[in-house]
C-alpha positions as CSV (number, residue, x, y, z in Angstrom):
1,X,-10.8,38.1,0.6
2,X,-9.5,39.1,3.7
3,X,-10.7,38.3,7.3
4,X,-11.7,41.9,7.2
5,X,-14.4,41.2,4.6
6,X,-15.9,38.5,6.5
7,X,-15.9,39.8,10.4
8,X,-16.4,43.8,11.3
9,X,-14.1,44.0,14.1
10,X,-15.8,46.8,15.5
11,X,-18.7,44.1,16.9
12,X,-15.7,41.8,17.6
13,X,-13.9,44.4,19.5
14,X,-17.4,45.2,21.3
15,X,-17.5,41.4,22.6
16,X,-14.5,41.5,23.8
17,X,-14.5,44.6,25.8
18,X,-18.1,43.7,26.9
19,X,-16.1,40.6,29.1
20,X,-13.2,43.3,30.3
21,X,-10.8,42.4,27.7
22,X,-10.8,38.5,28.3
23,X,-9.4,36.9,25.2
24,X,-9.5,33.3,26.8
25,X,-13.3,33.6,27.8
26,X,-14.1,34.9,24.1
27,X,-12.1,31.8,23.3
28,X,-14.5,29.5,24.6
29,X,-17.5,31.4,23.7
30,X,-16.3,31.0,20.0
31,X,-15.6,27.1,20.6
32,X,-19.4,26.9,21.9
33,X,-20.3,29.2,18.3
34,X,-18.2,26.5,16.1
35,X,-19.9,23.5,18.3
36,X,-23.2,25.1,17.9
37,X,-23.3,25.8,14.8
38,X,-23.0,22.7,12.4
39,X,-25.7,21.6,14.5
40,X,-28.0,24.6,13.3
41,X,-27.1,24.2,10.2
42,X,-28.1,19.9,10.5
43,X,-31.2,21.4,11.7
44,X,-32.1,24.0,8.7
45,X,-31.0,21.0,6.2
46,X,-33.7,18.5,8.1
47,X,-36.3,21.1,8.5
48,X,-35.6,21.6,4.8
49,X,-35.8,18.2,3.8
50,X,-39.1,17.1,6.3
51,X,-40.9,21.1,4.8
52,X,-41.1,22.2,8.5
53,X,-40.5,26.3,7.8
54,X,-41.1,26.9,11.6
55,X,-38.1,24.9,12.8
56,X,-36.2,26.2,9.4
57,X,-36.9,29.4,10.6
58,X,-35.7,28.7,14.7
59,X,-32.4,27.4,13.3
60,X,-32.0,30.3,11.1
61,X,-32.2,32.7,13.8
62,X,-30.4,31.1,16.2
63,X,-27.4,31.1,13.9
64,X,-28.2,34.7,12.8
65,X,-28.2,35.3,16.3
66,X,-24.9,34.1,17.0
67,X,-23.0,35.3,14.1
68,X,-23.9,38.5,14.5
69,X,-22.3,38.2,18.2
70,X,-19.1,37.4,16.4
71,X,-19.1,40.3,13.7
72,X,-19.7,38.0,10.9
73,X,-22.5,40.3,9.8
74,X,-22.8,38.5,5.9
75,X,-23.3,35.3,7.4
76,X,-25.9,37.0,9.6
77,X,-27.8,38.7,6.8
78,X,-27.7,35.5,4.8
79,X,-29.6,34.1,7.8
80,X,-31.6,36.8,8.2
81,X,-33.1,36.1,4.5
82,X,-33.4,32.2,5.7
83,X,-35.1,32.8,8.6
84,X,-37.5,35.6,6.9
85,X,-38.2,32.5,4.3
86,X,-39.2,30.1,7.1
87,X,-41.1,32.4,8.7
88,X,-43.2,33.2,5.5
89,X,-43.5,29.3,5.1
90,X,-41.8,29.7,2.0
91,X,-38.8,27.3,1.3
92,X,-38.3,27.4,-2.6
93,X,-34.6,28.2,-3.2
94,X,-33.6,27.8,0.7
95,X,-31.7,24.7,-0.2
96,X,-29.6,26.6,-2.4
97,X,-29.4,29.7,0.0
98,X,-28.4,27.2,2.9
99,X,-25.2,25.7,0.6
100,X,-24.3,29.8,0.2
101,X,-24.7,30.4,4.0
102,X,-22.6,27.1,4.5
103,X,-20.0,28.5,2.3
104,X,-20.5,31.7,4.8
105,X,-20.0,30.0,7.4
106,X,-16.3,28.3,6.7
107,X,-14.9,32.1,5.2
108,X,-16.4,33.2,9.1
109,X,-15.0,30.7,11.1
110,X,-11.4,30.2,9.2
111,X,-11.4,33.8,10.2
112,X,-12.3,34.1,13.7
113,X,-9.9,31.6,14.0
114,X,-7.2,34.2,12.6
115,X,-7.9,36.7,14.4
116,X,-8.4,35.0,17.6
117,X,-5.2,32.5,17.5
């Protein structure tokens, strides 16, 4: 699959002409994203592990959140369903929804990084 599969450039092209074109400042918003967001997924995996759905949930959003920013709208409905399981305090399967969203993740950032050099 293509980066085209995993990012809708449309959104992509939106954040970019939202900041007047500014390639390098999307540049270091996207560094921030692919600091963030191992850290978001460290939280999910401890919240998982400790049965805390409420901090599964914050962790799932956040990353939602933020992927959706970027046009990486899978990895954002993958969250979605993550989040929608914390927030019904209902975590059977999340660990193995959490290793697909992981895989998500690496397809989304191998292509930002593509598309944005």
């Amino acid at each position: 699959m293509g980066e085209t599969d995993v990012i809708d450039r449309a959104v992509l092209d939106g954040l970019l002409d939202s900041v007047g074109g500014d390639k390098e400042f999307v540049g270091e918003l996207l560094q921030v994203y692919f600091e963030d967001s191992p850290q978001l997924v460290a939280a999910m995996r401890s919240a998982l592990a400790a049965g805390n759905a409420d901090e599964f949930r914050r962790a799932a959003h956040s990353l939602k959140s933020n992927s959706a920013n970027f046009g990486a709208m899978q990895l954002s409905r993958v969250c979605r369903g993550l989040e929608e399981m914390g927030k019904a305090g209902n975590l059977d399967g999340a660990a193995d929804q959490v290793l697909a969203m992981e895989s998500e993740y690496a397809r989304v950032k191998s292509a930002l990084e593509a598309i944005l050099g």
